[in-house]
N, C-alpha and C positions, 0 to 999 in steps of 0.2 A: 148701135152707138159705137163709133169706131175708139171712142177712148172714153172708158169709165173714170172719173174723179169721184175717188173716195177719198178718206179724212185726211191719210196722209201717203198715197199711192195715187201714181196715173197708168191706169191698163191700158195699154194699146191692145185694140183687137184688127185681127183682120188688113184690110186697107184702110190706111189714115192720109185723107186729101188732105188737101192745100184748106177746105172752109175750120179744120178745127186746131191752125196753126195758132188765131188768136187768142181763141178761147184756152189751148192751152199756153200761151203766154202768160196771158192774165193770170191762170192759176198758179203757174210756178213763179209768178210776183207775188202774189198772197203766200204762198207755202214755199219758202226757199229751203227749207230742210225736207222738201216731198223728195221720196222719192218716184222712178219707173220702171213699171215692168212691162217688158217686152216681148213677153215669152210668144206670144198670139199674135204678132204682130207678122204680117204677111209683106208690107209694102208700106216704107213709112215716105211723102212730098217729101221734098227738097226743104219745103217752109217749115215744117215740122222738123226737119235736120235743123235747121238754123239756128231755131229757138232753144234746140238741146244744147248745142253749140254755145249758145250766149250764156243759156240758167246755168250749165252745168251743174244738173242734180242727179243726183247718185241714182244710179241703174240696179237694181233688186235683181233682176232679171233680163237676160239677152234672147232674143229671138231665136226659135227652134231653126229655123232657116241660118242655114250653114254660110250661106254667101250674104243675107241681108247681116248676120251676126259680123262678119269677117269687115263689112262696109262700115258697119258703125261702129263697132272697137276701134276700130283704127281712126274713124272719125272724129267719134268722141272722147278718144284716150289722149289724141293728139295735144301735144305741147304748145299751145300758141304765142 
């Protein structure tokens, strides 16, 4: 399961495609104060950047991966 949803965290594990962009949308519309961790997170879609992009919910955790961390700091810290 490439992202666990527990009560008030989402774990990225692994590779996270493009099929679990909605399912995590939906979730971060239900839990707007969830946060996610990313520590396991090896390779996150584009559609999965998107959504983090839009929830903007608090990251517990960055990716052990030095260049996926570097990708999505920047990403997601970004000012829009």
């Amino acid at each position: 399961m490439p992202i666990e949803f527990k009560r008030n965290s989402a774990v990225f594990h692994d590779v996270v495609s493009v099929e679990e962009a909605e399912k995590l949308l939906e979730w971060l519309q239900r839990k707007p104060a969830a946060k996610v961790d990313l520590t396991r997170c090896n390779h996150l879609h584009t559609a999965n950047l998107q959504v983090l992009m839009t929830a903007r919910p608090g990251i517990s955790h960055w990716p052990e991966n030095s260049e996926l961390r570097a990708w999505l700091e920047t990403a997601l810290n970004s000012e829009a």
